[in-house]
C-alpha positions, 0 to 999 in steps of 0.5 A, a space after each residue: 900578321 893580320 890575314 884577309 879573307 879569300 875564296 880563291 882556291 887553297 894551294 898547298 904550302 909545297 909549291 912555294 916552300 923549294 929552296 936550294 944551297 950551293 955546297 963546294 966539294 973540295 975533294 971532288 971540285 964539285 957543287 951539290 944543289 940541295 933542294 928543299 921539297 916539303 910540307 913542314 919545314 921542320 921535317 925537310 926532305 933534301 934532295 942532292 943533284 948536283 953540279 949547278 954553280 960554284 959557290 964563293 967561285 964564278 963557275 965558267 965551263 971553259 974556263 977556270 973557278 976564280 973567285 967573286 969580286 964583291 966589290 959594287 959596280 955602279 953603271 957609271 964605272 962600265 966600259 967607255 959608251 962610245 965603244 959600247 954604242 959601236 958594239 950594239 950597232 954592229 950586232 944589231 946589223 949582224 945579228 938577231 937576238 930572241 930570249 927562250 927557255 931551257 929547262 931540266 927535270 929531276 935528280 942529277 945522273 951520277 950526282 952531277 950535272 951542267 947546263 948544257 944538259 939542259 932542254 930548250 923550248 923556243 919561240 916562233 921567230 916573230 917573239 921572245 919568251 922569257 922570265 919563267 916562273 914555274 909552280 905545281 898544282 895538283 902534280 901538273 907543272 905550270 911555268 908562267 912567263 913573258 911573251 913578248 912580241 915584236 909587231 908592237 913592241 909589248 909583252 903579255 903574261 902566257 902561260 905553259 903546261 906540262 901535258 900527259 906526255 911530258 911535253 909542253 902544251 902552247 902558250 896561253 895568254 893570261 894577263 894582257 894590258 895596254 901596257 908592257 908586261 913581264 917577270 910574273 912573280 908569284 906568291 902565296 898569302 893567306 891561301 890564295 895566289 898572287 901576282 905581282 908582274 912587272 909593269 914599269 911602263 905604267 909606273 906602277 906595281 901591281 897586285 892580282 889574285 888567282 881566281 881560276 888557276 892558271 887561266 884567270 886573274 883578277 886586279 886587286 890593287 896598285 901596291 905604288 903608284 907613280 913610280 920607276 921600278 920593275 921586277 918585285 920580288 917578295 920574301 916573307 920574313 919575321 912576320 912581315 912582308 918584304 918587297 925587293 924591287 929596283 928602282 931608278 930617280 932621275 936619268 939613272 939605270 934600272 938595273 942598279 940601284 936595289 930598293 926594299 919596302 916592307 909591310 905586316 898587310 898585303 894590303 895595308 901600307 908599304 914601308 919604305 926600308 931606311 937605307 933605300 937604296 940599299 944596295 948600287 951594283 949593276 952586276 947583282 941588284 935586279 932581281 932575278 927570280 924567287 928568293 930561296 930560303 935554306 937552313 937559316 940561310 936566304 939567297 937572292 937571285 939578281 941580275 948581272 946587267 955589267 956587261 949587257 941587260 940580263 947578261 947574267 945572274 948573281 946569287 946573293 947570301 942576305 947577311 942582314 935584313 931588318 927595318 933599319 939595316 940591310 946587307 947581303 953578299 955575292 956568293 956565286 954566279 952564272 953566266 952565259 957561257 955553256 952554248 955556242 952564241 949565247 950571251 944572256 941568262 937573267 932568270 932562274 926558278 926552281 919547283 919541285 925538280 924542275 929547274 927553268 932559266 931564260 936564255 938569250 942568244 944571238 942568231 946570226 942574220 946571215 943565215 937567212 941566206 943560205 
């Protein structure tokens, strides 16, 4: 793959090379998370820590495992429209929804642990904070995510920093448009940083380069122009480049239809995948965090948007990915069903211990009154 050259600062291959399988003890009934935390991939360190999700299972805290249906659920075969417009007008009556962020730290107690041991950071009553994604530079965590405020209806890229104590320092903007952003995946090429947020209501994708990290980014270059598609995600794979990205035609949804484009050059042309759309699954197309790569193995977070937007997450084996095929399968899943009134999980990222998800929750408006 030929490179470019860049003065941005080097960033070492660790924080981007964290990985994480789903293992079913059927002795114990328990799933080990195994994560991935080296310089030299042939020289793994794996970590265990515990119980996470079901692999092969829905894993469901109050309710019993049963298995994975991976039959494809296009939006059209959801629940009658009417009775879904009935429900949003209530809850939006009755209700107050705000995404935050929950977040855990370091090896699992006694080799297992759930969601509910998870700590929350959430936002003042006037935004939502969602879409994390955390890297570490220089043994100090950052978690980028969406800021997204109700006064004028737009999100903006902030980012949080781990203090000395522990704790998290405020947001800070970073990357502000005319128009919406959010999901701020990032990835490493050619020793430097890039961006990639999602910036649909442009009907772009677009490209930035760390310059200054975290604080200051710079626009390199629009990778599509034209176009309906959020949330690009990129794996690096058999010498190219691959965007997974959802992409919608017509008056269809955004959440289920998955598209693949490929290139051997950040900066060269992208190449649409023969089989686009390669997959049409409102409960496992939209991509929901970096893709994790393991022992030969690759998983692919996606949202499962069947219920509501970001309702929860699938994770997806890739079977084959190639320039003519593509394939992959559903192999575990969380949902939103470890707190009282939650009812959305749609992004989940790992680095180096620390685990991030974004958590919707409903806050009854009621409470207002007493």
């Amino acid at each position: 793959m030929r490179r470019q050259d860049s003065s941005a600062p080097r960033f070492s291959k660790s924080l981007f090379s964290h990985a994480i399988i789903f293992m079913h003890d059927t002795n114990a009934n328990v799933l080990f998370r195994r994560v991935i935390t080296s310089n030299d991939t042939s020289e793994t360190r794996i970590g265990t820590t515990g119980l996470f999700i079901m692999a092969d299972a829905r894993f469901d805290l109050f309710q019993n495992m049963t298995p994975v249906d991976d039959t494809p659920t296009p939006s059209s075969n959801l629940a009658c429209p009417g009775y879904r417009t009935v429900l949003r007008f209530f809850s939006r009556k009755l209700m107050d929804m705000q995404w935050f962020l929950g977040y855990r730290f370091g090896e699992a107690e006694n080799g297992q642990y759930d969601l509910r041991t998870f700590k929350y950071l959430k936002p003042t009553a006037d935004r939502q904070w969602a879409d994390p994604f955390p890297v570490r530079v220089d043994g100090k965590f950052h978690v980028f995510l969406e800021e997204y405020f109700y006064h004028n209806s737009k999100g903006v890229i902030s980012v949080i920093s781990q203090n000395d104590d522990g704790g998290w320092s405020k947001p800070k903007c970073i990357l502000e448009t005319d128009y919406h952003l959010s999901y701020p995946f990032m990835f490493e090429w050619d020793d430097s940083l890039f961006m990639i947020p999602e910036t649909s209501s442009n009907r772009t994708v677009e490209l930035y380069r760390c310059v200054s990290f975290p604080y200051e980014w710079k626009f390199e270059k629009y990778i599509m122009k034209d176009v309906s598609a959020v949330d690009a995600t990129i794996l690096e794979k058999d010498n190219l480049l691959w965007m997974f990205l959802n992409t919608v035609d017509g008056g269809t949804s955004l959440n289920n239809k998955l598209s693949i484009f490929y290139t051997d050059d950040l900066f060269g042309e992208w190449k649409p995948h023969k089989q686009n759309p390669v997959k049409v699954d409102i409960r496992s197309t939209r991509p929901a965090g970096k893709i994790i790569q393991w022992n030969n193995d690759i998983y692919r977070p996606g949202q499962d948007c069947s219920a509501r937007y970001g309702y929860g997450i699938t994770f997806n084996k890739m079977v084959k990915l190639s320039v003519d095929e593509y394939l992959e399968e559903k192999v575990a899943r969380i949902l939103p069903t470890w707190m009282p009134n939650i009812c959305g999980v749609h992004t989940v990222n790992f680095c180096d211990g620390l685990t991030v998800v974004d958590v919707l929750r409903r806050n009854p408006k009621i409470n207002k009154f007493f």
